[in-house]
C-alpha positions in Angstrom: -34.9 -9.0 -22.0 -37.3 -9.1 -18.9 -34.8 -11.1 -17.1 -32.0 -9.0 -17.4 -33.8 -6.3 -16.4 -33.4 -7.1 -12.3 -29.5 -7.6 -12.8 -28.7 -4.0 -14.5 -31.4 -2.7 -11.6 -29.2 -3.9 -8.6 -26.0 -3.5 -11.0 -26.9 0.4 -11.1 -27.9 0.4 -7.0 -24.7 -1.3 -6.2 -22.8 1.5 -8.1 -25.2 3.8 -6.8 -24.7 2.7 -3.2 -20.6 2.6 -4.1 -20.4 6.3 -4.9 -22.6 7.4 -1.7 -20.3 5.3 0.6 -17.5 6.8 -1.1 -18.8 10.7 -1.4 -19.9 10.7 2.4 -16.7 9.4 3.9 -14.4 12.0 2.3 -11.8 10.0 1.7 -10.1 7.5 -1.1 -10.7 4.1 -1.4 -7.8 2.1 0.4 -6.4 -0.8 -0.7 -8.2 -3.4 1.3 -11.8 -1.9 -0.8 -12.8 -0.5 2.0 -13.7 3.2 2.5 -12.1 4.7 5.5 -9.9 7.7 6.6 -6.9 5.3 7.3 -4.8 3.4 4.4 -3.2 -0.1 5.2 -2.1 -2.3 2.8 -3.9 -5.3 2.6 -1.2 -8.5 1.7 -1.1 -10.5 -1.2 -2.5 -13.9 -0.3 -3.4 -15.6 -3.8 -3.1 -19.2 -3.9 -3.5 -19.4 0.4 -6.7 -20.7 2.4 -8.0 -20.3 5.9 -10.8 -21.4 7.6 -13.3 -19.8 10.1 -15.9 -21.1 12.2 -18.9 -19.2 12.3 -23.2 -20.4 12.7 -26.5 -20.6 11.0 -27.4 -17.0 12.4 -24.1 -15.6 11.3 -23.4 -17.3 8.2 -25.1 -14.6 5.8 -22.5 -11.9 7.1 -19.3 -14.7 7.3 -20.5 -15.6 3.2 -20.0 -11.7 2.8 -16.4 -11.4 4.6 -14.9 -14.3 2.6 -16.3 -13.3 -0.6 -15.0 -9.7 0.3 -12.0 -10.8 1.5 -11.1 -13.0 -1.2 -11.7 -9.9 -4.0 -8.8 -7.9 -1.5 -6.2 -10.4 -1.1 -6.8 -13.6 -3.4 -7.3 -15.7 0.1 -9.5 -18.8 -0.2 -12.1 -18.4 2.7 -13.9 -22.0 4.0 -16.9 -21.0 6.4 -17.4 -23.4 8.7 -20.8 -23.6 10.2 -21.7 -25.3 13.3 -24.5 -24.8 16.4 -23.8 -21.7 18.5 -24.2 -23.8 21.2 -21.3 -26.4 20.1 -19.1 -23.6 18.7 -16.8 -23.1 22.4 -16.2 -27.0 22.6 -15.1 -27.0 18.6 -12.6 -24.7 18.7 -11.4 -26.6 22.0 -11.0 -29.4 20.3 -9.3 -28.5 17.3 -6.5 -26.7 19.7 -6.1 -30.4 20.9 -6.3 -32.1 17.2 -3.2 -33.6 15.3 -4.6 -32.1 12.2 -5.8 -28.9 13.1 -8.3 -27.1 10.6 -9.1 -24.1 12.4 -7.6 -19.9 11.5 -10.2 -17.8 12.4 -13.1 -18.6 14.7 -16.3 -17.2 16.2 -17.2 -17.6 19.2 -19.9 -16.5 22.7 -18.5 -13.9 24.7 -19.6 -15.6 27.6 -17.0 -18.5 26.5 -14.1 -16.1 26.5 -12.8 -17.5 29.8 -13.4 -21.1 29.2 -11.2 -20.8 25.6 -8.2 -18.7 27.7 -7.8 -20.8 30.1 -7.6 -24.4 27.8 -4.9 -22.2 25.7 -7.5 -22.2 22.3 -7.1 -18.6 21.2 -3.7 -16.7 20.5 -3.3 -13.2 22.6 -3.9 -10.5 20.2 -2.9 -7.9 23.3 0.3 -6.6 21.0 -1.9 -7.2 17.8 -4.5 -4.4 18.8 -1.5 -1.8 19.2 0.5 -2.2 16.7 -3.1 -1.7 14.4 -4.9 0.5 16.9 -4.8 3.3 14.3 -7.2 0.6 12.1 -9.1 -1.0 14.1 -9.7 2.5 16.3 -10.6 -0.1 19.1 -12.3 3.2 21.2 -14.9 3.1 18.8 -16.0 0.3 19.9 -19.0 0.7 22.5 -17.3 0.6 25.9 -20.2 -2.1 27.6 -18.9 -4.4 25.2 -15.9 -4.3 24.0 -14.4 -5.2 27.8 -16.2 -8.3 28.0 -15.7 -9.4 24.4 -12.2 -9.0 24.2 -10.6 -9.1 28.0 -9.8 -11.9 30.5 -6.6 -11.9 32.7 -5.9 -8.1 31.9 -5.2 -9.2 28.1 -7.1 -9.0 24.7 -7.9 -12.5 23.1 -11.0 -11.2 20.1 -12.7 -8.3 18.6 -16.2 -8.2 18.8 -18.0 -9.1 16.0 -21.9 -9.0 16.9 -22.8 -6.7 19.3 -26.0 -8.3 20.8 -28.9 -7.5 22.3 -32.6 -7.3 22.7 -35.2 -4.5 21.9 -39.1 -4.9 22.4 -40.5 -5.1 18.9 -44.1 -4.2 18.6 -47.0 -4.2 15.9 -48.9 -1.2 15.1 -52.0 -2.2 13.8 -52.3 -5.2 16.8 -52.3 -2.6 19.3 -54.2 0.5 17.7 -57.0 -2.4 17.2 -57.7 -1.7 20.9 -56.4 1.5 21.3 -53.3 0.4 23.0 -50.0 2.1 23.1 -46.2 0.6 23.2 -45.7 -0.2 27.4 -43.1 1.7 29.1 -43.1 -0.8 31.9 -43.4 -4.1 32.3 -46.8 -4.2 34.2 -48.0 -2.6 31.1 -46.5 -5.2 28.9 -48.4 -7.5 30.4 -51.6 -5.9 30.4 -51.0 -5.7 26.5 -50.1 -9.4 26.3 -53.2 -10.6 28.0 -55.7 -7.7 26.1 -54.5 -9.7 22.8 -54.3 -13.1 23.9 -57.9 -13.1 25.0 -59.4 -11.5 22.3 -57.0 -12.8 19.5 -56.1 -16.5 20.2 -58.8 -17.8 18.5 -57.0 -16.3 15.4 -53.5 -17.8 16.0 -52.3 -14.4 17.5 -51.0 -13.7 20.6 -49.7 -11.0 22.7 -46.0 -11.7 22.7 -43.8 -14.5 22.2 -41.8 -15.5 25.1 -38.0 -17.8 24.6 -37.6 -20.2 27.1 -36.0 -23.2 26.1 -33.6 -25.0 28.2 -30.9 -23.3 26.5 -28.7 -21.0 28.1 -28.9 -18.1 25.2 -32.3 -18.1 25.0 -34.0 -19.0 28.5 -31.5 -16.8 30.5 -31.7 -14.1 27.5 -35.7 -13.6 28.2 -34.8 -13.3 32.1 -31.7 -10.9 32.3 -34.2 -8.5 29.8 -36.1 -7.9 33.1 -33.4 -8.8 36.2 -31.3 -5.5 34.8 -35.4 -3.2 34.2 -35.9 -4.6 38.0 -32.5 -3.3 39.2 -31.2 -7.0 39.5 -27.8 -8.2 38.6 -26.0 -11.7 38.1 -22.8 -10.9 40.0 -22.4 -7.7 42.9 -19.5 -5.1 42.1 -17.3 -7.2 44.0 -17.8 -10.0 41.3 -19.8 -12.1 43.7 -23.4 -14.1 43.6 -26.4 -12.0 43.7 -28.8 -13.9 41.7 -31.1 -14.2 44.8 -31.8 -10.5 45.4 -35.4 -9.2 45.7 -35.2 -7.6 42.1 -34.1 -10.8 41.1 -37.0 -12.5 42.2 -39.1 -9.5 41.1 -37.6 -10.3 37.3 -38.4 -14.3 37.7 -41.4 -13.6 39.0 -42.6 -11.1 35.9 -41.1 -13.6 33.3 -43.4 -16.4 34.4 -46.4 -14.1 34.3 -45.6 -13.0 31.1 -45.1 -16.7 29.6 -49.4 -17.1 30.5 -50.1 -14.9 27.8 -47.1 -15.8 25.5 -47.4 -18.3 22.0 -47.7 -21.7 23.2 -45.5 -22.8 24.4 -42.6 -21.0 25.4 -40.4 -23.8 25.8 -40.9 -24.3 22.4 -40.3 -20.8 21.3 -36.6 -20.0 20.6 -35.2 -17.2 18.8 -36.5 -18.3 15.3 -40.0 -19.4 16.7 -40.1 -16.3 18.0 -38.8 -14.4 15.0 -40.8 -15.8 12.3 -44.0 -15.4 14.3 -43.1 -11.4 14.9 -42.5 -11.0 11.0 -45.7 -13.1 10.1 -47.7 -11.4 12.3 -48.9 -13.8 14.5 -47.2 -12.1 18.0 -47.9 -8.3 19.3 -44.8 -8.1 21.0 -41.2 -9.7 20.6 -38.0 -9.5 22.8 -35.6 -9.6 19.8 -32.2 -9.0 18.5 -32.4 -5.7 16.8 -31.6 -7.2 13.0 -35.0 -8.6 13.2 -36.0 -4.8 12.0 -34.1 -5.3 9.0 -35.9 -8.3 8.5 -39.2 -7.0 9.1 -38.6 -4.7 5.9 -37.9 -7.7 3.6 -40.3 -9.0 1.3 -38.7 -12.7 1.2 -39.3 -12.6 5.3 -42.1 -10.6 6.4 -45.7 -9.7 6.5 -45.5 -6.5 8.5 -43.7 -4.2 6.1 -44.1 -1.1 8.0 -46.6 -2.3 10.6 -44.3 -2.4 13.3 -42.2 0.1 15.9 -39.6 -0.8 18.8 -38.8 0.7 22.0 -36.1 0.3 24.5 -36.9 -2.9 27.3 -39.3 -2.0 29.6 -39.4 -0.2 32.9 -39.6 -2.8 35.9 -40.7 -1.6 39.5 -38.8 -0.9 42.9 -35.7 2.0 43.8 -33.5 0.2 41.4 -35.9 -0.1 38.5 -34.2 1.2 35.3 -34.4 0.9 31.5 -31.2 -1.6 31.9 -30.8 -4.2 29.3 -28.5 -6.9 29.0 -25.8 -8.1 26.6 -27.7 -10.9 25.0 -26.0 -13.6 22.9 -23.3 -11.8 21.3 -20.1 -12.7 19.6 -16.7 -12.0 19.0 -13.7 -13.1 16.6 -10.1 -14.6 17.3 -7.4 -16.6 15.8 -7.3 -20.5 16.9 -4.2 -21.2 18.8 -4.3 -24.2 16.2 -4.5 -22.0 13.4 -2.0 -23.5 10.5 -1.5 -19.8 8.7 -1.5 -17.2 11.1 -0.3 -14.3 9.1 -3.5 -14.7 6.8 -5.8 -15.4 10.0 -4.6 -11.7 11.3 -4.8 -10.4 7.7 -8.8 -11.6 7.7 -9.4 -10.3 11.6 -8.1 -7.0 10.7 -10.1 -7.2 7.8 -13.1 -8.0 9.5 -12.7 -5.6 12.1 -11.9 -2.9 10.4 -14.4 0.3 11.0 -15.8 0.2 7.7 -16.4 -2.9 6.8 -18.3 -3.2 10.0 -20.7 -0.9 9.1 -21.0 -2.7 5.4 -21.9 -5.7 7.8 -24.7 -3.6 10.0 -26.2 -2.4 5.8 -26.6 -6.2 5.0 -29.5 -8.6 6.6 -26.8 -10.8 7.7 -27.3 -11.3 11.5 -25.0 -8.6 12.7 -25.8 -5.6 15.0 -23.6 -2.9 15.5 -20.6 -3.2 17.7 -19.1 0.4 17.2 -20.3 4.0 18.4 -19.7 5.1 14.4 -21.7 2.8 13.1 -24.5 4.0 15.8 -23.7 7.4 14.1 -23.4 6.8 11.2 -25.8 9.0 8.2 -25.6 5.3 6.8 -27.0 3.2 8.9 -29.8 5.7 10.4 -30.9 5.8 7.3 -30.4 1.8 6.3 -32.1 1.0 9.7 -34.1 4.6 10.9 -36.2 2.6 13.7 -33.4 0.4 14.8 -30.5 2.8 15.2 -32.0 4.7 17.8 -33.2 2.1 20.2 -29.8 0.1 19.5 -28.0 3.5 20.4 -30.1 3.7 23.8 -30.1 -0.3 24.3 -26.5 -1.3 23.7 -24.7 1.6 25.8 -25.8 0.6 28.8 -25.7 -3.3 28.7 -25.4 -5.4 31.0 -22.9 -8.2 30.4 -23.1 -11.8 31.5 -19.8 -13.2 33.5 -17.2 -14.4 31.6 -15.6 -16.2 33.9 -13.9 -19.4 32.8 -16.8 -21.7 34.7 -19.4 -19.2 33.3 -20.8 -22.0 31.2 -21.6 -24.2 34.3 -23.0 -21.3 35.8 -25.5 -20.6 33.4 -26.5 -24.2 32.8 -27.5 -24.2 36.5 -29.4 -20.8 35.9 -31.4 -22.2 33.4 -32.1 -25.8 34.8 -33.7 -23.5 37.5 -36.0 -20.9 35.6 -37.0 -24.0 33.6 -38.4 -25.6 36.9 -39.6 -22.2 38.4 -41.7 -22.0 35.1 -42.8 -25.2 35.3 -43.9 -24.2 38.7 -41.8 -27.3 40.1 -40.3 -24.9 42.5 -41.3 -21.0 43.5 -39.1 -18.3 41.8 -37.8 -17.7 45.6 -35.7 -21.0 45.7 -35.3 -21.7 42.4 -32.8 -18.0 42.8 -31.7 -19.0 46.2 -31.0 -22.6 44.8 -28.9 -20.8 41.6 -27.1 -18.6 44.4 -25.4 -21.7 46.7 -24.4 -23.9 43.3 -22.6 -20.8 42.2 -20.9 -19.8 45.3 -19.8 -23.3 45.6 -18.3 -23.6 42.1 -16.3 -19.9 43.1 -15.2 -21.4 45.7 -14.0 -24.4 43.9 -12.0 -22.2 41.4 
């Protein structure tokens, strides 16, 4: 009897949960399951398969869409899972392969360009308005849903995971010595190195800083303060300006802050740096904002309550702003190779449908919010309280990173030079003005 008992407890809070979604929208329940103000039919694909490529990180929302997708059509849904960083280069492939196995695929933002121009993705220009009165695509928030979706003046994806970084902080750590959470980054620091010094000995430090030689995660820690410091990548005119004074102002900031950081940084990537937020072994944390969902679970953290967030920090100079940047982040389209593309656009329209966006943003399954209703939402402010408003104040303003289709080479020269400027094999000043030549040669280059 005792073991029964869990399974009629989430039984009743599923059907609990079911009736609020349904109550609070005002509307039926359409015939793709999901709650919503528009009705579609959703096509009868029993007996069919497709196949999507998705990652570790994402692989906890991509087990939810094929299992919900499956109840609404009868479509067989194969996730399969590879490294982010291997995920542009897959679906490259498979547009070259004999035998194909790719529908649906995930993929970096960043690599949008890269995939367009080696003819990987189908144009879903004419897709989005035929079903713009679905997928409402001005809901989506307007920093990201250019860069997700746009290269040549035409739409290749939806965005999927609208990422980017909020400064977790612990309570407790900095009450202990009457700290509060920084509103600049001078203050960060000061934190960083107040618990450092007096808590190393304990296997707790101030913050934990990601800088691996890995694109995602080295640059991720530096755009957090180029865009605070009034820095950007590329000028309006969509030229170099990586070796601006704010620039060098950011670099400069991100190596202090790696003195006082969990050793070592280079070591530290986004689930070092995760799992020592939610065990409590880091004050601060540069994070994506579902680590606050995470915090709350009992299977992942320590800190169940212990914890608050704030927007990035202030830098310093004319230019200084709270300016974040569009960190990671990912977005879903149809493989030019794909074998069934009928079901590849029934599951994309699926997945992008308003509603069951927000189902993905009230599961722990790697996905922040990509839509101004979700950011609205009663639902999800009250799913996610802390997180909803510094997402709404973070994500509107992003910063994106280029997209260009040599973006990739770009940001591989980026980070071979912030790994040497933290190093201290070079000063931050030429390890920027180095970054600023390689990139106006390979413009130039085309």
């Amino acid at each position: 009897m005792k073991k029964k008992q869990p399974i009629v407890l989430v039984t009743i809070a599923v059907l609990l949960l079911t009736v609020y979604l349904i109550s609070e929208s005002g509307s039926e329940k359409n015939k793709t399951g999901v709650t919503t103000g528009v009705t579609y039919d959703a096509p009868d694909l029993k007996g069919q398969k497709i196949t999507v490529l998705t990652n570790k990180p994402h692989l906890g929302s991509s087990e939810a869409l094929a299992e919900w997708f499956h109840k609404e059509t009868g479509a067989i849904v194969q996730n399969i899972v590879v490294d982010y960083s291997k995920m542009r280069d897959r679906i490259i492939a498979d547009a070259a392969s004999s035998e194909p196995l790719l529908d649906v695929v995930m993929f970096w933002y960043v690599d949008i360009g890269k995939l367009v121009e080696e003819d990987s993705l189908i144009e879903l220009t004419d897709f989005i308005d035929k079903n713009s009165h679905i997928l409402e695509p001005d809901d989506y928030l307007p920093s990201l849903y250019d860069p997700y979706t746009l290269q040549n003046g035409k739409r290749w994806a939806l965005p999927y995971d609208g990422d980017t970084h909020v400064l977790f902080y612990r309570k407790s750590l900095l009450e202990k010595y009457h700290l509060t959470p920084p509103d600049t980054w001078e203050q960060f620091q000061s934190i960083a190195r107040t618990i450092t010094e007096n808590e190393k000995e304990n296997g707790v430090y101030g913050t934990a800083i990601m800088a691996p030689p890995l694109s995602m995660m080295i640059i991720s820690s530096f755009m957090n303060r180029l865009g605070c410091f009034g820095g950007k990548l590329l000028n309006d005119s969509g030229k170099p300006s990586i070796d601006s004074p704010e620039a060098v102002m950011a670099l400069n900031a991100l190596i202090e802050h790696s003195i006082y950081a969990l050793p070592t940084p280079f070591e530290t990537d986004w689930e070092v740096s995760r799992d020592a937020f939610l065990t409590g072994k880091v004050a601060m944390v540069e994070q994506w904002t579902d680590i606050g969902i995470m915090a709350e679970e009992l299977s992942q953290s320590t800190i169940q309550g212990d914890w608050g967030v704030i927007q990035m920090p202030l830098g310093k100079g004319e230019k200084a702003g709270h300016v974040p940047a569009l960190n990671a982040g990912f977005s879903l389209g149809i493989a030019k190779s794909t074998r069934n593309l009928e079901a590849a656009k029934a599951y994309l329209l699926f997945a992008s449908h308003p509603a069951t966006t927000l189902k993905l943003n009230l599961i722990n399954g790697g996905i922040d919010p990509v839509r101004i209703s979700t950011l609205n939402s009663k639902k999800y402010k009250a799913f996610a309280p802390k997180i909803s408003i510094a997402a709404k104040s973070a994500i509107g303003g992003a910063t994106a990173w280029p997209t260009i289709p040599r973006a990739a080479e770009m940001l591989e020269i980026l980070t071979d030079n912030l790994v040497k400027a933290i190093h201290q094999m070079i000063t931050p000043q030429q390890a920027l003005e180095n970054t600023q030549k390689s990139w106006q040669e390979l413009m130039e280059k085309g």
